[in-house]
C-alpha positions in Angstrom: 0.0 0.0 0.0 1.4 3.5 -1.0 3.1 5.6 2.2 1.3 8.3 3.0 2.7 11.7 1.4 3.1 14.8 3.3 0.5 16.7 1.1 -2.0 14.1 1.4 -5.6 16.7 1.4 -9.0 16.3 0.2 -7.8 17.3 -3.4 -5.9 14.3 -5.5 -4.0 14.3 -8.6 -5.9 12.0 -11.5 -3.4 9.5 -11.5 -3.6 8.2 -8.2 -7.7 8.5 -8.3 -9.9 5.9 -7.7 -10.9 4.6 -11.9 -14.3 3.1 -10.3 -17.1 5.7 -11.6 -21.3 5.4 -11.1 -24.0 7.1 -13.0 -25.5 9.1 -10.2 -22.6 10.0 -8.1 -19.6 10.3 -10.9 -15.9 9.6 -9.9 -14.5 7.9 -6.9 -12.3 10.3 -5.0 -10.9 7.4 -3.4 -6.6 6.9 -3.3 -6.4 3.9 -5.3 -4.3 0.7 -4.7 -1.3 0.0 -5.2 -1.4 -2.2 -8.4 -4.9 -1.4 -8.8 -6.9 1.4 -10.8 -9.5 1.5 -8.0 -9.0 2.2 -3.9 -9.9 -0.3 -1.5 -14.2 0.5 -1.3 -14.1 -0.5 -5.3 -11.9 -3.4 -5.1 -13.2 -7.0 -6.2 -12.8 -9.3 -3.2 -10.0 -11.1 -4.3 -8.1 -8.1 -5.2 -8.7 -6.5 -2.0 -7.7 -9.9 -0.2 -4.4 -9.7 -2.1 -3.7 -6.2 -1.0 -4.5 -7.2 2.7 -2.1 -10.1 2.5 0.7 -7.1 1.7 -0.4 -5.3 5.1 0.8 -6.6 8.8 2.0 -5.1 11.9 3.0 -1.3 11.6 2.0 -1.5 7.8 1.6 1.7 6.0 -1.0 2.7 4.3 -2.8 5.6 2.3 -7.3 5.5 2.6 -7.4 9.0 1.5 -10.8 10.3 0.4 -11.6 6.3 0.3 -15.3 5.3 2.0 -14.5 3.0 4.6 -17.9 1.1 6.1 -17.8 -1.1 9.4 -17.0 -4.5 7.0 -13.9 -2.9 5.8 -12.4 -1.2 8.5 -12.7 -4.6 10.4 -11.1 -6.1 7.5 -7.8 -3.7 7.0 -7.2 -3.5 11.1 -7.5 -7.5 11.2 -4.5 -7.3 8.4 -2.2 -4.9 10.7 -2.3 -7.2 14.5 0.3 -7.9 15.9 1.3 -11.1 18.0 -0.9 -9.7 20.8 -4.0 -9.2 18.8 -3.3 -5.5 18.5 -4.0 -3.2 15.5 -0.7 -1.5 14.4 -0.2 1.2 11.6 3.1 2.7 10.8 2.5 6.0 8.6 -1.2 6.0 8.1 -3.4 8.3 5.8 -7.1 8.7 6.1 -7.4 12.2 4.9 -10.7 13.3 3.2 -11.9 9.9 4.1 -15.9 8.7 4.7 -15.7 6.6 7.5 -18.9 5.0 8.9 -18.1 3.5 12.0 -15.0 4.2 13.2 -13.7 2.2 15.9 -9.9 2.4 16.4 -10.6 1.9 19.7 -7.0 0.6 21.0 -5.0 0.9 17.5 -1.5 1.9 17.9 -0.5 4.5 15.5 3.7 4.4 15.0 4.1 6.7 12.0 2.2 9.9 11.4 -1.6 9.6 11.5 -3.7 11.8 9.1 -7.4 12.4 9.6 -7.6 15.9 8.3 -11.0 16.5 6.4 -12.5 12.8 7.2 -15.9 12.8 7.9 -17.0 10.2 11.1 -20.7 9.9 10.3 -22.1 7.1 12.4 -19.5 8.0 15.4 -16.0 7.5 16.3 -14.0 5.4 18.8 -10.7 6.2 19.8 -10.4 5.1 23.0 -7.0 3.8 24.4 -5.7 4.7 20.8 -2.0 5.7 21.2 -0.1 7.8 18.7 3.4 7.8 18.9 3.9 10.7 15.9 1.7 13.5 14.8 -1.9 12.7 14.9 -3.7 15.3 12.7 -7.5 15.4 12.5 -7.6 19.4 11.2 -11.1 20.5 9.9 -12.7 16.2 10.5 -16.3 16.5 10.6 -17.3 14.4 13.9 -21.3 13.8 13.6 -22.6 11.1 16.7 -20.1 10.9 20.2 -16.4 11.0 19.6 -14.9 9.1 22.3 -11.0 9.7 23.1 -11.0 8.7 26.7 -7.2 7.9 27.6 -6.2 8.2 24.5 -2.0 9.1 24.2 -0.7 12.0 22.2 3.0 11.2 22.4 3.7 14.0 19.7 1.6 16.9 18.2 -2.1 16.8 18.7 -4.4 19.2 15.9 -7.7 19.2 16.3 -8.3 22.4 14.5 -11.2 23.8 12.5 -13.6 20.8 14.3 -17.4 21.3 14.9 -18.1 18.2 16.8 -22.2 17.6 16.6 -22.3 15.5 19.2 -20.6 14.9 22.6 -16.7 14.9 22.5 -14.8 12.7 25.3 -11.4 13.3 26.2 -11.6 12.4 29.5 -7.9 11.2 31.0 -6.2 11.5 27.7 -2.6 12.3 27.4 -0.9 15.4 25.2 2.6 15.5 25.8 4.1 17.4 23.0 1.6 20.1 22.6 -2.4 20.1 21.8 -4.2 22.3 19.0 -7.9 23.2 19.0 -7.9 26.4 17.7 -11.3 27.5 16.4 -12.7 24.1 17.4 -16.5 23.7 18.7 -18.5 21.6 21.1 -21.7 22.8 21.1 -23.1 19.1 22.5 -20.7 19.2 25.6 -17.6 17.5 25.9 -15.0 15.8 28.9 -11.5 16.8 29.4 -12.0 15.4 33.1 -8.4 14.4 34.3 -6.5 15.2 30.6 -3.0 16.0 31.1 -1.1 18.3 28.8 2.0 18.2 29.2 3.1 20.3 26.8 1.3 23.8 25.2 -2.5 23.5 24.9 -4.6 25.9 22.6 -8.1 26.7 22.5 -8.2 30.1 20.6 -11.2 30.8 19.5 -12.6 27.6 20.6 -16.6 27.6 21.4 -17.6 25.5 24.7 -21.0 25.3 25.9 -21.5 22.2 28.7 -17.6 21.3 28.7 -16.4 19.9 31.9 -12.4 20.4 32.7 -12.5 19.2 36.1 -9.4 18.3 37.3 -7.9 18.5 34.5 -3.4 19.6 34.1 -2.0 21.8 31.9 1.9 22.0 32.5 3.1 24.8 29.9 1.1 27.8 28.9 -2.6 26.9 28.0 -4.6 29.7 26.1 -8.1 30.1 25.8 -7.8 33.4 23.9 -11.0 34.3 22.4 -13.1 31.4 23.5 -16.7 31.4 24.4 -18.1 29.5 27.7 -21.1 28.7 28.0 -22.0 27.1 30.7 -18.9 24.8 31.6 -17.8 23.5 34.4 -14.2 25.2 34.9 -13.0 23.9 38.3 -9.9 21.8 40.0 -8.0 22.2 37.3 -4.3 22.7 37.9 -2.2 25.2 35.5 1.8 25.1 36.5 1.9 27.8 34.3 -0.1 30.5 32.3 -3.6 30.1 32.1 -4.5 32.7 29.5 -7.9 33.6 29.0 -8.0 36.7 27.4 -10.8 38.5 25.1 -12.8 35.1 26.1 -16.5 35.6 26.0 -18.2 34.2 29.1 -22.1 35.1 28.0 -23.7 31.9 30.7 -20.8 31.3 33.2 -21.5 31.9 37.0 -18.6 30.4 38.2 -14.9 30.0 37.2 -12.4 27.8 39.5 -11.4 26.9 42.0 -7.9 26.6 40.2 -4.4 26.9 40.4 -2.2 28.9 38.2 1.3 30.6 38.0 -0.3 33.2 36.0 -4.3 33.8 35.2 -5.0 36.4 32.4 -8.6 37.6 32.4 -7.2 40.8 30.2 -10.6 41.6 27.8 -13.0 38.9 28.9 -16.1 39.5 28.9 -18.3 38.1 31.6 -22.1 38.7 31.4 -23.1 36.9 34.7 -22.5 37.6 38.2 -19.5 35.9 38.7 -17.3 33.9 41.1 -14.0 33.7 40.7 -12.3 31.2 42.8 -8.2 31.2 41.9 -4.8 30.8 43.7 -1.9 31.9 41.8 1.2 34.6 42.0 -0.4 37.1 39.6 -4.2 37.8 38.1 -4.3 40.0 35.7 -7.8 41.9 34.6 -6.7 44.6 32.6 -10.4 45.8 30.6 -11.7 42.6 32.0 -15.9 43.3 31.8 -17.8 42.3 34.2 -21.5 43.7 33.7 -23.4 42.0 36.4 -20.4 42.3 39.5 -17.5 39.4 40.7 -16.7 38.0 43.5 -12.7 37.5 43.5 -12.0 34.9 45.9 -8.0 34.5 45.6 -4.8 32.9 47.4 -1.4 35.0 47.1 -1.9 36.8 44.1 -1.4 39.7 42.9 -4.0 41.6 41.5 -4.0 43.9 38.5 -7.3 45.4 38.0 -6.4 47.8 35.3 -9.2 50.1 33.4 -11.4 46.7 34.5 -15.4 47.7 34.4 -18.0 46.7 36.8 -21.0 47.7 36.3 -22.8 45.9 40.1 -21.2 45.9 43.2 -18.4 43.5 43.5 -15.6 42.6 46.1 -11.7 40.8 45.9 -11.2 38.9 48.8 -8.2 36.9 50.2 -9.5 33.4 51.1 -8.0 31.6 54.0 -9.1 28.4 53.6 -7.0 26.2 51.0 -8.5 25.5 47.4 -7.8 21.9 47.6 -6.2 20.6 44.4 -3.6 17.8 43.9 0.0 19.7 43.9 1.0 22.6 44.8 0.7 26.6 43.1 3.7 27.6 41.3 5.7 30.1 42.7 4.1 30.3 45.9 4.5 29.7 49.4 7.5 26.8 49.5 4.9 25.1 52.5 2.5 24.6 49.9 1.0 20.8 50.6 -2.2 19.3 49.1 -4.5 22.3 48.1 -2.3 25.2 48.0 -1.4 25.6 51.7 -2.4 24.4 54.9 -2.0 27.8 56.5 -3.6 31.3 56.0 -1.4 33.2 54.0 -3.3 34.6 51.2 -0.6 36.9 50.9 -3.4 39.0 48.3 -2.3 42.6 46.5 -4.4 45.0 44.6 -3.3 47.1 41.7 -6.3 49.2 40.1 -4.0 52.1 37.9 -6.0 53.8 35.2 -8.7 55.1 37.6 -9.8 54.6 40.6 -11.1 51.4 42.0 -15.1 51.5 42.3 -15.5 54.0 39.3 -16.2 53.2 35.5 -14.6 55.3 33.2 -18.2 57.3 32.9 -17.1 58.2 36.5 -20.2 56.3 37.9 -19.9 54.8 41.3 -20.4 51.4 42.3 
């Protein structure tokens, strides 16, 4: 079967097009064989047996554009186990793809695996999958539950460009060289309970509404720039370092932590609730953050930049002495930090509000 080529997209060159043409529909799109005019949907069953007999553990092989239904899927991951009974691809393309029921659920990946533009359209199960090189699913049209739960990133993770119709599961998976869902929605809810990114996580521009983090771990700088929350559940969660949230749109949310951070950047958000705010970190930054119905700032050792921020209701920044329990401890604060934050009351909380004064909008209104 043909390795997958860097450029593998949606579009094909003629030559390496499927030949198998109907009267309604036209041309296949499908990447044909190798040795064959046709791509693996169009095959006769003895040609497609002989191409299977080519494949085994850690196989490569190109399904761009091809439509792959439940019988055929089942047929190309029996031809790539290994010794233990476990589906294995090396480099593996299905870009542009039409698969109907996708389980990969526990399929290793040891080359680079491409799903950009493949359609999932009776659901898709990717649970325990493990990639070892860049897994790429840029622009994949997801319709019925996606289901990623423990699933290992070990290098770049893209899920950019992604509307996913129904709910998206990503509870206790594993990013460790970085995770991309830039622009990415999940307007049917979705799980990244107990995910652990170890490396840079994006979300710019990314539209939640019912999204549950709880507990979840960034490690490097995590941005949220420009996302809209509606009505998540944004608590436990432990950032060791930047937690940016700025320009994010918060039209439902009533409550945001508890959660650790090095840094939290609220700089431009917009929150149209009353608002909780439950965070322990060395800095907070609300530079223009809006908040058009009050906050409550409950913090632990941070301190505070409040900017040009705009309340419109009455509102108040507290230090909290009790701990916001969590599983480690805040970066760069108090060395005695132990489960929570710190099992003493030392909120240690500052207050910058530079631009004007503290309790009055720029109209000069009191709150």
């Amino acid at each position: 079967m043909a390795a997958t080529s860097r450029d593998d997209q949606s579009s094909s060159p003629s030559n390496k097009t499927c030949a198998f043409k109907e009267q309604d529909s036209g041309s296949c799109p499908g990447r044909k064989a190798d040795g064959f005019d046709r791509c693996l949907a169009h095959l006769e069953p003895a040609q497609l047996e002989q191409v299977l007999e080519h494949l085994g553990p850690g196989a490569e092989l190109d399904a761009s554009r091809t439509s792959i239904d439940d019988r055929l899927l089942t047929q190309i991951l029996r031809a790539v186990r290994d010794n233990a009974g476990r589906p294995v691809f090396g480099r593996a393309s299905f870009a542009g793809a039409h698969i109907a029921i996708a389980n990969f659920a526990d399929v290793q990946f040891t080359g680079h695996a491409n799903f950009r533009s493949a359609q999932f359209t009776e659901g898709a199960d990717f649970t325990s999958t493990q990639f070892t090189l860049a897994a790429i699913f840029d622009r994949a049209e997801f319709t019925g539950h996606a289901d990623f739960t423990n699933a290992q990133f070990a290098s770049k993770a893209s899920f950019r460009n992604i509307q996913f119709t129904g709910h998206a599961n990503f509870r206790s998976a594993q990013f460790t060289e970085g995770a991309d869902f830039e622009s990415t929605q999940f307007p049917r809810g979705a799980s990244f309970e107990e995910a652990q990114f170890t490396g840079s996580a994006s979300f710019l521009g990314a539209q939640f509404t019912g999204v549950l983090f709880g507990h979840a771990q960034f490690t490097k700088r995590a941005f949220f720039a420009r996302a809209q929350f509606t009505d998540c559940t944004i608590a436990g969660i432990e950032f060791n370092d930047t937690a940016s949230f700025r320009f994010a749109q918060f039209p439902e949310q009533a409550r945001l932590g508890p959660l650790t951070a090095h840094r939290l950047e609220l700089d431009y958000a917009v929150f149209e609730r009353q608002l909780v705010i439950e965070a322990a970190a060395a800095s907070v930054s609300c530079r223009s953050t809006t908040w058009k119905a009050g906050v409550t700032l409950r913090l632990r050792y941070a301190e505070v930049d409040l900017e040009r921020a705009a309340l419109t209701q009455p509102s108040s920044v507290t230090g909290s002495d009790e701990p916001f329990r969590a599983r480690t401890s805040i970066p760069g604060a108090c060395s005695t930090s132990t489960r929570g934050l710190c099992s003493r009351s030392c909120p240690s909380l500052r207050t910058r509000a530079r631009g004007y004064p503290w309790g009055e909008n720029p109209q000069g209104e009191r709150r």
